[in-house]
N, C-alpha and C positions, 0 to 999 in steps of 0.2 A: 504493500500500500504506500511506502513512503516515495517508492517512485512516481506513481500517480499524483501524491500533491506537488512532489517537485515538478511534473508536468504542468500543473497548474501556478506557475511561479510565474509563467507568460499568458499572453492572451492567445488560447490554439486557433487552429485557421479555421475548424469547425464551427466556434464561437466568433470566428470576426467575418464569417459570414453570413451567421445570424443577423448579425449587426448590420451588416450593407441590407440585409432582407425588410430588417427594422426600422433603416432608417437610423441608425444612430450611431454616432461617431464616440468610443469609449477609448479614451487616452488609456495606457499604462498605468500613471498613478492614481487615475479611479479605480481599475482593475483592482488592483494593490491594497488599494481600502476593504475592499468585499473579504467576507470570509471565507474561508475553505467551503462550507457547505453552499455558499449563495454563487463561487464559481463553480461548485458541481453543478447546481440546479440550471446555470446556463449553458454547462459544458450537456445536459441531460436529456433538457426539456424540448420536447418537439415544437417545429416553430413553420410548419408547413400550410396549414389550412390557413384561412385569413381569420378566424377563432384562435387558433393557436398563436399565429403571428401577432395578435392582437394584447392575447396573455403575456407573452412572453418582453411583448414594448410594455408592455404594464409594470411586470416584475423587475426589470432593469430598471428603470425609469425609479421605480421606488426607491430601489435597494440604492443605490448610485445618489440618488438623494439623500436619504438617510445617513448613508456613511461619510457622504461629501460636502452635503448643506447645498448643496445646489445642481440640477436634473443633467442629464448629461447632453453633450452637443447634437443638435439635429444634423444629417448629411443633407448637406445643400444637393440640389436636385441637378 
């Protein structure tokens, strides 16, 4: 297991393509902020139907607030 969270010490390309899917641009040191269990749930959670995609901009969007005090950046279009 401990190589799995050392996996998660970066942002994987599985999770930064959720990200372009969502719409949101998540720097490094937001990353960094989230817990082990809150980059599981992104490295986890399916983000394919536009119900899921919708969850998933939700639960970033929290978490990323939460840890950072302020939501994370939109991908300019």
């Amino acid at each position: 297991m401990e190589g799995d969270d050392e996996d998660l010490a970066l942002i994987p390309r599985s999770v930064r393509d959720r990200l372009d899917r969502v719409g949101i641009k998540l720097h490094l040191h937001e990353w960094e902020r989230l817990d082990l269990a809150e980059r599981r749930t992104l490295l986890e959670q399916a983000c394919d139907s536009p119900d899921e995609i919708r969850k998933y901009r939700s639960f970033l969007v929290r978490v990323v607030a939460q840890r950072t005090g302020r939501e994370p950046d939109k991908l300019s279009p």
